[in-house]
C-alpha angles and dihedrals in degrees: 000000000000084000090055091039086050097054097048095049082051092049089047089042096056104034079054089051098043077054095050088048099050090041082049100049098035097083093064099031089061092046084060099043083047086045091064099026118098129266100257089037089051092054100052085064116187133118117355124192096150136010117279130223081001107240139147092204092123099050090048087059106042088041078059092051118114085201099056099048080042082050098043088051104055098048083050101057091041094043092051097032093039094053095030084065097031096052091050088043093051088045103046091047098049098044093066093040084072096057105107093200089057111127102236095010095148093048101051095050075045093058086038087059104035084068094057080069103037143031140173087250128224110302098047080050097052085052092054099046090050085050104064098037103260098125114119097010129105093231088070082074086058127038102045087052094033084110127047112186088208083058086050088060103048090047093049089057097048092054094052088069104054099097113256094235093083095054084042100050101039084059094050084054081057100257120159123214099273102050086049092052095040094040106024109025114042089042091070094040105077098115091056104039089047087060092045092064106044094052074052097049100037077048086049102043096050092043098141107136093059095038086056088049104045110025120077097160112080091215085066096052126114130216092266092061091031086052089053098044091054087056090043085060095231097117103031103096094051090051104042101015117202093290114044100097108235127100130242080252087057100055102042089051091051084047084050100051091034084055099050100034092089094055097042079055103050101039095072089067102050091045099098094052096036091063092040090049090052105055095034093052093052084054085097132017 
């Protein structure tokens, strides 16, 4: 009777996860399906399972847009410059932090987590970033989010289960902190760091909050405004024009896929570590 009551737990268990998957994965599927479907087919909207009326027509006008290569370029350099540097910040903070003989230890991993719970808000963070020059510039995407005190602690608990003998016997070769952290520790912390920066660079890609907030050129605008503003309907006709063929619908669907396709790329390759990151470093808190 528990053998029946196991399969068909089992039967039920699978059949509600193969749901979950498809209602996961049909967003996306059916951009892609609007991206290469006509213009007329595209408007009429419903359900997509497959393109309609096949063409290309939309990627052909947005590949031909000044504004989304601007655009690409800009999440780029602020997805690869802003984790580079998150992902060395949040290193070089946390692996202090386990060193039982640091002075003020407690209060400093206090004052990392008491900002897990506050925070100034967004208008005493605007003014700081105006204050300091940073309106209007990319770099305003990076530097006020470069540490996340969630990251710290991850990290934190990664680094307690490398053995002590390596920092200890390092020392005893005559190696100074730097060259341990540099030599020893980040070595061995691929997996970690691998999962660091793709929770940064996913952060980073779909910045769109603070890019509304700082940026005012369009030259400096990332997908994620772009995106908006060809919803928006302020840049469509410079990008697709009366007689290209291809619908508003269309357009937005080939931006969205354009905007997510480097992170679908890249994520396979991180997976691993990203998995192995992850439950090493909830071992400890």
């Amino acid at each position: 009777m528990s053998s029946k009551g196991g399969n068909l737990f089992s039967i039920l268990n699978t059949i509600f996860l193969i749901a979950l998957t498809l209602a996961t994965l049909y967003p996306m599927w059916r951009e892609a399906a609007v991206s290469f479907s006509g213009m007329e087919e595209a408007m009429k909207g419903g359900l997509f399972l497959w393109p309609r009326d096949f063409t290309t027509d939309a990627y052909v006008n947005i590949l031909h847009s000044r504004y989304l290569w601007l655009a690409y370029g800009n999440s780029l350099f602020i997805t690869v410059v802003g984790t580079f540097i998150g992902v060395f910040l949040t290193a070089a903070t946390a692996f202090p932090l386990i060193k039982q003989d640091l002075p003020g230890k407690k209060w400093f991993v206090l004052l990392i987590l008491f900002t897990m719970l506050f925070s100034g808000g967004i208008i005493p963070t605007y003014l700081l970033v105006k204050s300091v020059g940073l309106i209007n510039s990319l770099w305003s995407l990076i530097l006020p989010t470069a540490i996340s005190a969630y990251n710290v602690i991850v990290m934190m608990s990664f680094f307690r289960t490398l053995p002590r003998e390596l920092d200890e016997s390092a020392t005893m070769d005559g190696a100074h902190a730097i060259r341990i952290f540099g030599s020893v520790i980040l070595p061995l912390s691929k997996p970690v760091l691998a999962t660091i920066a793709l929770w940064e660079a996913v952060g980073y890609w779909n910045n769109y909050l603070q890019a509304l907030f700082y940026l005012n050129d369009k030259s400096k605008y990332v997908l994620p405004v772009l995106l908006r503003d060809i919803i928006n309907g302020q840049t469509i006709a410079q990008m697709t024009g009366e007689s290209t063929g291809s619908s508003t619908e269309s357009v937005i669907a080939a931006t969205t896929i354009m905007a997510v396709f480097p992170i679908l790329i890249v994520y396979p390759f991180l997976q691993k570590y990203f998995v192995q990151g992850t439950l090493i470093g909830s071992v400890k808190a």
